[in-house]
TORVEXMAR-92760 format. One line per field, with one value per residue (C-alpha): residue number from 1; x, y, z. Coordinates in Angstrom, 3 decimals. Layout:
torro: [NUM_...] .
px: [X_...] .
py: [Y_...] .
pz: [Z_...] .
! end
This chain:
torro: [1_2_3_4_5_6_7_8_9_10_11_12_13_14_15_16_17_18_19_20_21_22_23_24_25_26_27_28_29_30_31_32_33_34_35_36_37_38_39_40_41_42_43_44_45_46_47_48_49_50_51_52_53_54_55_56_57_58_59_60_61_62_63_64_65_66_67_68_69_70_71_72_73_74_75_76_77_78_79_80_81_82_83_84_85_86_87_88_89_90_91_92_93_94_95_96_97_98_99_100_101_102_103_104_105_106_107_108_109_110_111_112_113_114_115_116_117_118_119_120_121_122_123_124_125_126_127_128_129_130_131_132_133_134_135_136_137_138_139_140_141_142_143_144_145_146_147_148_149_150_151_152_153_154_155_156_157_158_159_160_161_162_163_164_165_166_167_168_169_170_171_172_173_174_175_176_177_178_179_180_181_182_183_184_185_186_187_188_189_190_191_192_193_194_195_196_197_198_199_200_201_202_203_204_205_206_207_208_209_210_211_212_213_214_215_216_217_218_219_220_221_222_223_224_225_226_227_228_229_230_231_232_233_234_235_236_237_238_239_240_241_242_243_244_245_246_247_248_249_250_251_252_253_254_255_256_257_258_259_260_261_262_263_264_265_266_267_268_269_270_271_272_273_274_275_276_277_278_279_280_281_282_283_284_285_286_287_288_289_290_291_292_293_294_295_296_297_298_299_300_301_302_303_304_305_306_307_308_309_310_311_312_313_314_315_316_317_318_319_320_321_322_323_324_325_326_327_328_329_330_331_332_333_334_335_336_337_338_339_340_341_342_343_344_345_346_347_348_349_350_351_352_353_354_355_356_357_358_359_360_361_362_363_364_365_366_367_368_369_370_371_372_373_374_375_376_377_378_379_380_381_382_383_384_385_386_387_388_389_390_391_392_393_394_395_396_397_398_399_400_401_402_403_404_405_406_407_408_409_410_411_412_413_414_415_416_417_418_419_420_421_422_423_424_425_426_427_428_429_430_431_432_433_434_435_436_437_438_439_440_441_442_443_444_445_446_447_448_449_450_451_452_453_454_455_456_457_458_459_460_461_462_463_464_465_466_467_468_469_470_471_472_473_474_475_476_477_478_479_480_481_482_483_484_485_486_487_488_489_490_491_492_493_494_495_496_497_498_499_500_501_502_503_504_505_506_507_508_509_510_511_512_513_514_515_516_517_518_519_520_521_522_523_524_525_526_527_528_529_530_531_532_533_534_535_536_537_538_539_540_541_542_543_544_545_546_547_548_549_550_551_552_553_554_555_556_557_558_559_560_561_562_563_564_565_566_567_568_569_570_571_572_573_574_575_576_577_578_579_580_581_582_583_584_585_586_587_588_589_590_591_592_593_594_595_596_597_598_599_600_601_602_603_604_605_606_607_608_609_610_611_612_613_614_615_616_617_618_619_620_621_622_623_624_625_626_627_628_629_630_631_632_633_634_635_636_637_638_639_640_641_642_643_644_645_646_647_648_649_650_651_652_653_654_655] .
px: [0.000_1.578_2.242_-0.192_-3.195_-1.662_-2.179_-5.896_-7.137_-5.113_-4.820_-7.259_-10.604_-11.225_-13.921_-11.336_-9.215_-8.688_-10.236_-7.655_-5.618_-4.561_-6.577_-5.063_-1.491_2.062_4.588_7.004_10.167_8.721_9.150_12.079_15.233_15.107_11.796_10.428_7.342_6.773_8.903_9.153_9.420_10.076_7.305_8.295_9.285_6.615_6.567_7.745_11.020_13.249_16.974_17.800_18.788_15.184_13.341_15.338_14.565_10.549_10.826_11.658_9.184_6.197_7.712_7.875_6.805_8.502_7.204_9.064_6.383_9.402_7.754_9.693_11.081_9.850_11.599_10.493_9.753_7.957_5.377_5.718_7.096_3.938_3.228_2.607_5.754_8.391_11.396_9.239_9.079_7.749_9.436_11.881_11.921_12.634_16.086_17.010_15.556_18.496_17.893_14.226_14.312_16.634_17.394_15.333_15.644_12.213_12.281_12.872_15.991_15.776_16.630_13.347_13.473_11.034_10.011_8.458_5.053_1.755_0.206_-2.898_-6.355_-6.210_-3.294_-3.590_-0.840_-1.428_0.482_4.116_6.588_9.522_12.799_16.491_17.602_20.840_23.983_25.782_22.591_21.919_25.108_24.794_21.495_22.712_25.491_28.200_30.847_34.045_31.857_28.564_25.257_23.370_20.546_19.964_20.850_17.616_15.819_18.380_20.054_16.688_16.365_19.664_19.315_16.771_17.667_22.067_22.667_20.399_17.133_15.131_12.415_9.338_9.370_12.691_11.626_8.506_10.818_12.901_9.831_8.777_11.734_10.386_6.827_5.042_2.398_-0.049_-3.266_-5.127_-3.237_-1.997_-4.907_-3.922_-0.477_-0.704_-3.071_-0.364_1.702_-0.637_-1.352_1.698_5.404_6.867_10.610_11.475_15.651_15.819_18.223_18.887_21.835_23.812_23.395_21.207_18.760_16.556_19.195_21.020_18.242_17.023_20.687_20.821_17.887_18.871_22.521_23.192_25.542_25.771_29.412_31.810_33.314_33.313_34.888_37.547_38.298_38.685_39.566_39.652_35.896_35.563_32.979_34.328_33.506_30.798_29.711_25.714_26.248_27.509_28.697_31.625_31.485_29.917_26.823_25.547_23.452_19.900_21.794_19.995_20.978_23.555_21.338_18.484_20.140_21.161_24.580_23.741_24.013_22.027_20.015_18.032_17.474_15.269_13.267_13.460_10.580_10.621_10.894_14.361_15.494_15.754_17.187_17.660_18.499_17.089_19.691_19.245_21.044_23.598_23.622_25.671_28.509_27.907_27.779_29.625_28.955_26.832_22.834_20.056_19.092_22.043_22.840_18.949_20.306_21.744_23.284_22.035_24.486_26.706_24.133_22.175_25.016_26.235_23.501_25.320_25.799_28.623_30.146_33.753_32.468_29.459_31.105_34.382_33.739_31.888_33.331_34.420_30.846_29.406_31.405_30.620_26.913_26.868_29.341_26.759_23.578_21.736_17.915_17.072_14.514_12.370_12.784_10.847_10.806_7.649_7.901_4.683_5.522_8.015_6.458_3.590_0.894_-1.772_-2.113_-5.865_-5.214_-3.586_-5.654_-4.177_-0.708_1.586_0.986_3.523_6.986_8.161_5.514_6.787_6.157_5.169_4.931_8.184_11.211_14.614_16.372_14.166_14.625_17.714_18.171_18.560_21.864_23.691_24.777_24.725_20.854_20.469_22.183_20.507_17.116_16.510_17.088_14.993_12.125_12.351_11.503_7.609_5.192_2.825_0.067_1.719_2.060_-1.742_-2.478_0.061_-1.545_-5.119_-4.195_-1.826_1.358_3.774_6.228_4.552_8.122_8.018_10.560_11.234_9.482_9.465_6.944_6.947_4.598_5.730_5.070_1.172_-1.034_-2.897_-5.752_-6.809_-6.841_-6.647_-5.905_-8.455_-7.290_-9.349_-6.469_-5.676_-1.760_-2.348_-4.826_-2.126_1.244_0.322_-1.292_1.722_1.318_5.148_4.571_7.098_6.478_6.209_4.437_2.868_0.101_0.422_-3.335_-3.013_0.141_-1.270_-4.478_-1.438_-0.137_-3.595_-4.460_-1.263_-1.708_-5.304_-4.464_-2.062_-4.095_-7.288_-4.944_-3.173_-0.152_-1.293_-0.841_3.139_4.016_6.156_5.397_8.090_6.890_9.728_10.964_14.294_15.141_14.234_13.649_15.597_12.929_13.826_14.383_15.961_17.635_21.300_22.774_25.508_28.695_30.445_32.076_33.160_33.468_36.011_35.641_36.164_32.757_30.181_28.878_26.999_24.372_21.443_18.305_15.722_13.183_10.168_9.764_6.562_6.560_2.931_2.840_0.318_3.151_4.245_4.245_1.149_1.317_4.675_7.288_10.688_13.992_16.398_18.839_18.855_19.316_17.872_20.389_18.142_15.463_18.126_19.451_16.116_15.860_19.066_17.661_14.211_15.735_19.080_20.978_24.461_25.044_26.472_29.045_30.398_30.805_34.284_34.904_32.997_35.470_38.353_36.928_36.723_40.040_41.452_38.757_40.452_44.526_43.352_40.805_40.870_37.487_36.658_33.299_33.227_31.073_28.126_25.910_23.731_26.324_29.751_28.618_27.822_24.242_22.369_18.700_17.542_13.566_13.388_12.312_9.352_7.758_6.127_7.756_4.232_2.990_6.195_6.211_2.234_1.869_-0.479_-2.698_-1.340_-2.987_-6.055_-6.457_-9.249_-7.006_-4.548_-7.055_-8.425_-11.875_-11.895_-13.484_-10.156_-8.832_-11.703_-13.006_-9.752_-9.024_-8.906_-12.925_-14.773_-12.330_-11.227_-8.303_-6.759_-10.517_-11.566_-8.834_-8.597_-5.329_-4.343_-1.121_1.596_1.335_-2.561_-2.297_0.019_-1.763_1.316_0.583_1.444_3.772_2.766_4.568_1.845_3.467_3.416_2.975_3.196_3.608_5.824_6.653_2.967_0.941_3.574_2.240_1.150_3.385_1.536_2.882_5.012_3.762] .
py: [0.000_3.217_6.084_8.329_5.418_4.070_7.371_8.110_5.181_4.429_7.028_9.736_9.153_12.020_13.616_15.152_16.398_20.226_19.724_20.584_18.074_20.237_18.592_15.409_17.163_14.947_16.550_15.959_16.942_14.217_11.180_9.147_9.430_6.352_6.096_7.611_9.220_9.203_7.311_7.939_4.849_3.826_2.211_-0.781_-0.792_-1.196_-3.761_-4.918_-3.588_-2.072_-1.343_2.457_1.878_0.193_3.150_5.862_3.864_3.503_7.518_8.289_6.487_8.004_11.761_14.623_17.349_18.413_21.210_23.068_25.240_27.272_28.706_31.068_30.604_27.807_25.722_21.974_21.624_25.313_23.704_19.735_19.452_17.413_15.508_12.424_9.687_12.404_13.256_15.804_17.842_15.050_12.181_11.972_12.692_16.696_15.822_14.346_16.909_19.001_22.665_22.099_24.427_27.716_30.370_33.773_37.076_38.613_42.020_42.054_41.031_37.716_34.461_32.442_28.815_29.092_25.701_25.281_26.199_25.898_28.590_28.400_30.234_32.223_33.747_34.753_32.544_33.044_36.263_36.041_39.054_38.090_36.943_37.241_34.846_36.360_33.525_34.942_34.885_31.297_30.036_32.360_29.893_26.809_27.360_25.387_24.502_22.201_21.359_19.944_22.012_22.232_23.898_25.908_29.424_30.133_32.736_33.936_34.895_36.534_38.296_40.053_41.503_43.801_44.525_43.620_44.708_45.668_44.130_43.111_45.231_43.209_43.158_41.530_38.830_38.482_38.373_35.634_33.571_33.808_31.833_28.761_28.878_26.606_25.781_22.805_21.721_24.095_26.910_25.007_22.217_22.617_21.653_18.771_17.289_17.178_15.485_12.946_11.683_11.464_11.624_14.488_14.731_15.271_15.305_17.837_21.007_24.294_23.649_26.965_28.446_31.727_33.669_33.544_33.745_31.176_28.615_30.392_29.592_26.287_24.790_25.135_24.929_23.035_25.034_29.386_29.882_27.741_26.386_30.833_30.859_28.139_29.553_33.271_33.608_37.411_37.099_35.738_37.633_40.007_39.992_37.514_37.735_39.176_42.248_43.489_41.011_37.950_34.234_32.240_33.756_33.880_36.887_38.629_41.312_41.801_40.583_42.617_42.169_44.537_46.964_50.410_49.391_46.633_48.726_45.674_45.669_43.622_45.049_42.480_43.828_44.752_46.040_49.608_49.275_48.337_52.257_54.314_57.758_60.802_60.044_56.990_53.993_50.331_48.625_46.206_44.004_40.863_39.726_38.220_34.510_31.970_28.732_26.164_25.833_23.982_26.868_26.120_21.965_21.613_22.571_19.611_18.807_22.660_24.363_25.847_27.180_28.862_30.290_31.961_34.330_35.668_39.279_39.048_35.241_36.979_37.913_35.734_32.093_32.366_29.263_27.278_27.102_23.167_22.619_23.743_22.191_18.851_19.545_20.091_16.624_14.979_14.910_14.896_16.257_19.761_19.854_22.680_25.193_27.623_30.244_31.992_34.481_36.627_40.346_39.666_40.544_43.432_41.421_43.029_41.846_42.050_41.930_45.771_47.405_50.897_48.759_49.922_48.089_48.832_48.258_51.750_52.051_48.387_45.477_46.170_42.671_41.098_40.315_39.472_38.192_35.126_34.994_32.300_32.677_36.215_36.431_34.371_36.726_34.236_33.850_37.856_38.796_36.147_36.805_32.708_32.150_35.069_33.995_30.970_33.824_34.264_36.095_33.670_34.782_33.233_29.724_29.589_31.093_28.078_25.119_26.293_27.092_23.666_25.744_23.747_22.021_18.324_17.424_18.288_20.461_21.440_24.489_26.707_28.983_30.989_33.897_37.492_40.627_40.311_37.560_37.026_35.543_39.095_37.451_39.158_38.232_37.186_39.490_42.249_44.221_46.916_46.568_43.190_43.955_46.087_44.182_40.759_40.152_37.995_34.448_33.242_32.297_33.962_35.774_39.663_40.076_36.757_35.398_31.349_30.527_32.411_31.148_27.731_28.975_30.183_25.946_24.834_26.796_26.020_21.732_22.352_23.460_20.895_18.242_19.412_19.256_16.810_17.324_15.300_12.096_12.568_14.836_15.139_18.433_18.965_21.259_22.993_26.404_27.954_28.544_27.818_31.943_31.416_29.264_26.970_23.191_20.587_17.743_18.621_19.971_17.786_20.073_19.534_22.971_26.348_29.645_32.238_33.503_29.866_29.712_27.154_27.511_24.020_23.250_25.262_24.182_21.709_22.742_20.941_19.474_17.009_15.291_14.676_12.708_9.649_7.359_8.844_6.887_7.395_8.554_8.204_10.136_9.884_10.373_10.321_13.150_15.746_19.245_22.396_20.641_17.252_19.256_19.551_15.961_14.742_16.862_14.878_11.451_12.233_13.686_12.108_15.896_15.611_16.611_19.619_18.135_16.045_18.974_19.320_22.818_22.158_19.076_21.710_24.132_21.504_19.962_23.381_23.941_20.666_22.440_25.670_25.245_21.627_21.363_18.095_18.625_21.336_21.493_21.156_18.875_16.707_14.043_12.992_14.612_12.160_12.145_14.126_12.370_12.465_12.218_9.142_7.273_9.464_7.019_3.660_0.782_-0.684_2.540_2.846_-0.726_-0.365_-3.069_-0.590_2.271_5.511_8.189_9.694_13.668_13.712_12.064_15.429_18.165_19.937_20.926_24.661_24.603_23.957_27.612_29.580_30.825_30.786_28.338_31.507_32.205_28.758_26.862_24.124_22.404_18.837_17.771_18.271_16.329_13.898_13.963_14.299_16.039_14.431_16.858_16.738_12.694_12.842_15.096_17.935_21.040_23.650_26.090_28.906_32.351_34.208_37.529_36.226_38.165_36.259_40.139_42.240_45.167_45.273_44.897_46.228_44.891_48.003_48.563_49.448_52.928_53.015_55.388] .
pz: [0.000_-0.816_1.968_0.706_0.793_4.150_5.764_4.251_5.447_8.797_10.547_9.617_7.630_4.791_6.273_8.716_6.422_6.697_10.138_13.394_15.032_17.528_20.944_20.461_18.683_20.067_20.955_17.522_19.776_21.944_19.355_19.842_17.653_16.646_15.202_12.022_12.249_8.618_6.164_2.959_0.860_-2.830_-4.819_-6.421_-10.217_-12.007_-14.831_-17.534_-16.775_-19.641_-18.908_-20.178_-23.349_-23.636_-22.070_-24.539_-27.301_-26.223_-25.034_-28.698_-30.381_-27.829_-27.401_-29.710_-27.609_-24.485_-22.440_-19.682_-17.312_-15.527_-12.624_-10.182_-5.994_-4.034_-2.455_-1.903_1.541_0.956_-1.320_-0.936_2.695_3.834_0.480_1.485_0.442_-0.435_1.791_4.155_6.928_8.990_7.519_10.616_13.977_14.717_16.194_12.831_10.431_9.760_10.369_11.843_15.104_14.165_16.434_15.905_18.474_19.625_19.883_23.200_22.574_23.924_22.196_20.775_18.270_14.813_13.097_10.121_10.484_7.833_6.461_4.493_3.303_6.700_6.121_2.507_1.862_-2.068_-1.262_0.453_0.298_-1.320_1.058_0.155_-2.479_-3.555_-3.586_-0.428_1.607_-0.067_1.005_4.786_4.735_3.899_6.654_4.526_7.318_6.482_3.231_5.513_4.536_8.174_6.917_10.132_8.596_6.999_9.583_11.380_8.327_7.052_9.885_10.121_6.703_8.085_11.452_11.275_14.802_18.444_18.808_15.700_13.901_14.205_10.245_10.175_12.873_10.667_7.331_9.259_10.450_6.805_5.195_7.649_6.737_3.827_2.209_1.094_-0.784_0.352_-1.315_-4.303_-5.021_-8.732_-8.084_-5.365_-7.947_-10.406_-7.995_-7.094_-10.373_-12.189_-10.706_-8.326_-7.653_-4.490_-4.218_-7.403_-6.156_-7.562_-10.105_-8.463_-5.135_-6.428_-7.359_-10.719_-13.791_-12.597_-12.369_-16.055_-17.582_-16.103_-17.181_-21.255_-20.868_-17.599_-15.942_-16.179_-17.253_-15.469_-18.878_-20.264_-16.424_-17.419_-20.995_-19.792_-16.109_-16.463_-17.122_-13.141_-11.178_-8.691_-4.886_-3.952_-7.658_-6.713_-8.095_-11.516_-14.801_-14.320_-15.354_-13.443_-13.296_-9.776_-9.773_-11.576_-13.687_-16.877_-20.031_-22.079_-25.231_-25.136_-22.460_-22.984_-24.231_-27.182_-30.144_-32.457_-35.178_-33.384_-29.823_-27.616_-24.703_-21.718_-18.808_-18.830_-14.867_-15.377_-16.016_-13.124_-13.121_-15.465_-17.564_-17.287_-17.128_-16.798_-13.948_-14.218_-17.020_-17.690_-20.132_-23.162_-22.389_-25.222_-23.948_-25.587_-24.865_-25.552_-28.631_-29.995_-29.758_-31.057_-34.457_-34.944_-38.570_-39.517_-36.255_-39.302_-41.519_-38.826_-36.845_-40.327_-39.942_-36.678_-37.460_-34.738_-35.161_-33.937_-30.094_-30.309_-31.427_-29.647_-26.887_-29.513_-32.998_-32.326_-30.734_-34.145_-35.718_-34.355_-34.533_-38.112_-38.766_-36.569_-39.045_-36.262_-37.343_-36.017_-32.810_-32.924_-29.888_-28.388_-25.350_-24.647_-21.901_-20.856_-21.966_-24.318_-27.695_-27.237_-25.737_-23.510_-19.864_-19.227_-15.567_-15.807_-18.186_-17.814_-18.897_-21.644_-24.453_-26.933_-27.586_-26.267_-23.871_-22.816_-21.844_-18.409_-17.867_-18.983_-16.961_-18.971_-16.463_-16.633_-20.067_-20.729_-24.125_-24.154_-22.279_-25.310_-28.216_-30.787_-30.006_-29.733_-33.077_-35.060_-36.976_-37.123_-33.317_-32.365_-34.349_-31.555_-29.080_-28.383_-26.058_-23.530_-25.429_-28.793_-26.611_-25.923_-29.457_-31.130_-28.742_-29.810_-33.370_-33.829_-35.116_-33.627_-35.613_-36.435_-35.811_-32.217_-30.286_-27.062_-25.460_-22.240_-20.910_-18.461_-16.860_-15.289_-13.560_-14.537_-16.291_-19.386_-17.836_-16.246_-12.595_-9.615_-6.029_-3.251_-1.075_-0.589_0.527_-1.878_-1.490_-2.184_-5.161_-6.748_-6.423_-6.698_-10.289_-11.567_-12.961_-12.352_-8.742_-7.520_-4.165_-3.529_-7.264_-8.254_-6.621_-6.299_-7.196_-9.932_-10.887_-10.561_-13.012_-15.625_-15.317_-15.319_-18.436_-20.166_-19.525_-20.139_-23.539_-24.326_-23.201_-25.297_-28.637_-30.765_-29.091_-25.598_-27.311_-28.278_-24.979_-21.653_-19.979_-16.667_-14.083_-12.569_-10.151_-10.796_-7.641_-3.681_-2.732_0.188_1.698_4.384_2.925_5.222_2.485_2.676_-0.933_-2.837_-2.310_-6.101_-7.097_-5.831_-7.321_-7.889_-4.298_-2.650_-1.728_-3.028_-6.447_-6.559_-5.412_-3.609_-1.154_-3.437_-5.965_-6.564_-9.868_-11.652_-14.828_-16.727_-19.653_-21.363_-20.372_-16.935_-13.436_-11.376_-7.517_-7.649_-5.718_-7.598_-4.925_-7.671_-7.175_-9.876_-10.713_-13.109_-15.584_-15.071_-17.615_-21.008_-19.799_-20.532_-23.365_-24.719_-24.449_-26.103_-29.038_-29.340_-29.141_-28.516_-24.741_-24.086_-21.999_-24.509_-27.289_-27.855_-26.452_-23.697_-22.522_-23.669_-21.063_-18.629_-19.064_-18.223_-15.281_-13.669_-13.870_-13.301_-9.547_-9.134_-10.126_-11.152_-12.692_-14.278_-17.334_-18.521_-15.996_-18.732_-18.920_-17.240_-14.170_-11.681_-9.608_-12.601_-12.815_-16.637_-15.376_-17.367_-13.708_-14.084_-16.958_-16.829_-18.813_-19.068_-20.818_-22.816_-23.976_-25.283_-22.144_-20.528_-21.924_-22.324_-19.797_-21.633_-21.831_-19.304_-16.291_-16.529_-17.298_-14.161_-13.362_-13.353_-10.112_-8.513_-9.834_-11.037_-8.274_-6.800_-3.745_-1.481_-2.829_-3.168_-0.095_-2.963_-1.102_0.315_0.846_-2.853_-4.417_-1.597_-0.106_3.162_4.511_6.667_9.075_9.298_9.376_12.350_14.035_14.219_15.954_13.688_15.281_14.110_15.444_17.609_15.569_12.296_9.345_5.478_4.030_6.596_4.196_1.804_4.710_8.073_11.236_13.448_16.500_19.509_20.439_23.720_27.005] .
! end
């Protein structure tokens, strides 16, 4: 009997679920070391089974489409912590939970412990204020000592940022109780639903120990410069590398191309928010990167012929004239690939209808330091690859309009600063009404039910079309905001400043497909670079890693830091998942039937009304929470506050 079934119908009937547990809540600190309050186990294999070579081959012949829904800041424990069967919260005793009670200071000044605590409908949980998610905070988190991640850094770190010496603010004790807090069904429905019926990852971490662009980079090229970093050392970052351009990437400065300095033909955009000043003058923006990526190995045989439309090949091709070269020798076919990012093209959010619209006035809605592709010049000064580049709008209108190549391809999508779907929060609160309209989930300016709507939509879409039949669609956040997670990183690399590069706190991350895995909970360790390593097996691309310029770069990464994997992640690297555990032999092999369209789509009543509105949570799709099953009392702080700077907490005035 699986964990998830074991728990429904042993220790708590469904008719409690959402109900309180508190009158007859243990003590969790209480349970014995030795005994595990909730152990995750591994399903077993299902059958027939097919060795990898077997599963490739059967992946092939069922896949053409792969979808990427790159959603923004969570990290696991944040949004899957008490998913029954993953590597939770709750799946050990306290004692052996690394990082579970962390030291805060009241504002008293005295010493107080925060665990992780739910939040849910009552709190407006939707709505979080964004917490510090830069690499040196990240790594301050993590608290990395003699190479051992202890996990224990997470509020106090959080709450120093706001209040470095004295007594705390009450906002930064609220900003540090934040990083510990998380969420479940009855925020997300949508998403635990996913999870449920196909396959959720739960030992997937962030590739690099950082904010947004990293996880962005990583997730088409599988690393975010180490090999440029190996090649050119003068193109290091300086400092702790979160501010200002340098090789690896580690930080959210915008892409050169587009910014006030790229002097193209063929300027791409940026949000108009990004100029401050007068004059007005974008902030920092990043070096042109030269390493190979997913836009480029998808060309295949045709690498030469479409890099000789580069109207820059000399500063754009420098790091990857043998990759090309052994692209076009290959004969490999070319995979179609696509990015569609909301805001990028001219489209119209309908949830800010006072919004620029036009391409000066512009795209309000668009962030480019999400957008991957646009940091690589050979990408930005070619008209084929930026044909490749799309709006979210053009992603609905090419599912509903069946544009897509009848080749297949590989394509991301991601939301932004607003949505399409013109949906605003629950929240009543007018701060709330105002800054929270984004569709990107990620906290202080997305809202996560409608972020969840954007993924519903999206599958929804897919599903209805021809498309469903032939597809993989991976579900995946680029980084963990800075949110507590207790599963200790693999240390494998560090930067130009000695500290680590590789890798951050887990993301969560689903695959949904015909021929996926049902309620299945996958513990295979991966990273962002897990997503192109797929990509690699279902279309036969050449891994990066193994390009020629690539193994140069790393070669000379091993003489010049002792670095032994250095490189592209989507092969040679040890302890990289591909996803392929995520699919059923029996589904593969035509043993079983593929999954029909109507087992993925969701009833709109899980997202429109919103959860917040029409109380759609763990009881509607039927699951119940760890923490609900074991009766946990949930810790929350008495002063807790899910938005400390929207929405301040009032401070009683002193006599």
């Amino acid at each position: 009997m699986r964990l998830r079934d074991l728990l429904v119908s042993t220790v708590c009937p469904l008719a409690l679920i959402g109900q309180s547990f508190a009158a007859t809540a243990p003590n969790y600190h209480a349970v014995p070391a030795s005994k595990e309050v909730a152990a995750y186990v591994v399903p077993a294999a299902a059958e027939p089974k097919l060795s990898p070579a077997q599963t490739i081959a059967a992946l092939r012949k069922r896949v053409k489409y792969v979808f990427v829904i790159y959603q923004e800041n969570r990290s696991f424990d944040s949004y899957f912590g008490t998913f029954p069967g993953a590597d939770g919260l709750f799946s050990r005793p306290a004692a052996e939970t690394a990082g579970f009670d962390q030291p805060i200071v009241n504002v008293d000044g005295s010493k107080g412990v925060v665990h992780p605590f739910r939040i849910g409908p009552k709190e407006f949980a939707s709505d979080t204020d964004d917490i510090d998610h830069s690499h040196s905070l990240t790594v301050k988190k993590m608290h990395v000592a003699l190479g051992d991640p202890a996990m224990d850094g997470f509020a106090t770190t959080e709450e120093t940022k706001y209040s470095p010496s004295g007594n705390p603010s009450l906002m930064a004790k609220q900003f540090g109780e934040l990083a510990m807090a998380y969420e479940d069904c009855d925020t997300i429905p949508v998403l635990w639903r996913y999870a449920d019926r196909f396959t959720l990852f739960d030992h997937v971490f962030e590739e690099m120990t950082g904010p947004s662009t990293p996880g962005n980079l990583s997730i088409i090229s599988a690393q975010t410069g180490v090999t440029q970093w190996a090649l050119h050392p003068d193109q290091a970052f300086k400092g702790n590398g979160d501010k200002g351009p340098g090789v690896p990437v580690l930080n959210d400065a915008d892409p050169f191309w587009g910014s006030q300095d790229d002097k193209s033909a063929h300027k791409m955009p940026v949000n108009p928010g990004d100029f401050k000043g007068n004059p007005p003058k974008e902030y920092a923006t990043q070096r042109n990167l030269t390493f190979a990526s997913l836009p480029l190995t998808t060309k295949g045989g045709d690498a030469a012929k479409v890099t000789a439309k580069d109207s820059d090949p000399k500063g754009d091709l420098v790091d990857v004239q043998g990759d090309v070269k052994a692209l076009a020798a290959s004969g490999a076919r070319r995979v179609p690939f696509g990015w569609y990012e909301e805001g990028y093209d001219k489209e119209h959010s309908k949830s800010d209808d006072d919004g620029p619209t036009d391409a000066m006035g512009t795209h309000a809605s668009y962030i480019a330091h999400h957008n991957g592709p646009q940091y690589f010049g050979y990408v930005a000064n070619n008209p084929a690859m930026l044909q490749e580049q799309h709006g979210l709008g053009d992603f609905f209108a090419d599912i509903d309009g069946r544009k897509l190549s009848p080749a297949g391809g590989v394509f991301f999508v991601k939301g932004g600063y607003e949505n399409t779907l013109g949906l605003k929060p629950a929240d009543p609160d007018p701060a709330v009404q105002k800054n929270f309209i984004g569709d990107d989930d990620h906290p202080g300016y997305s809202d996560s039910q409608i972020s969840q709507a954007m993924v519903a939509t999206a599958i929804d879409k897919i599903a209805a079309s021809p498309y469903w039949k032939d597809s993989a669609i991976v579900i995946t956040w680029d980084d963990s905001e800075g949110d507590y997670d207790h599963v200790k990183p693999p240390v494998r690399a560090r930067g130009p400043n000695g500290e680590i590069l590789t890798e951050g706190p887990r993301v969560p991350l689903l695959v949904i497909s015909p021929y996926a895995k049902t309620h299945y909970v996958s513990h295979e360790r991966g990273s962002q670079s897990s997503v192109p390593k797929m990509v690699d097996a279902v279309f036969g691309l050449t891994p990066m890693a193994t390009l020629p310029d690539e193994l140069r770069a790393r070669e000379l990464g091993k003489r010049r830091f002792g670095l032994a994997n250095m490189g592209p992640d989507d092969a040679i690297t040890p302890g990289v998942s591909d996803l392929l555990d995520a699919f059923d032999p029996a589904r593969l092999s035509g043993k079983a039937a593929p999954l029909p369209a109507s087992y993925v789509m969701t009833p709109k009543a899980l997202y429109d009304p919103m959860p917040q509105t029409s109380g759609a949570g763990c009881k509607t799709i039927g699951i119940l929470p760890v923490d609900y099953a074991l009766g946990i009392k949930n810790d929350m702080p008495a002063d807790f506050n899910p938005r400390p700077k929207t929405n301040p907490t009032p401070v009683p005035a002193t006599k």
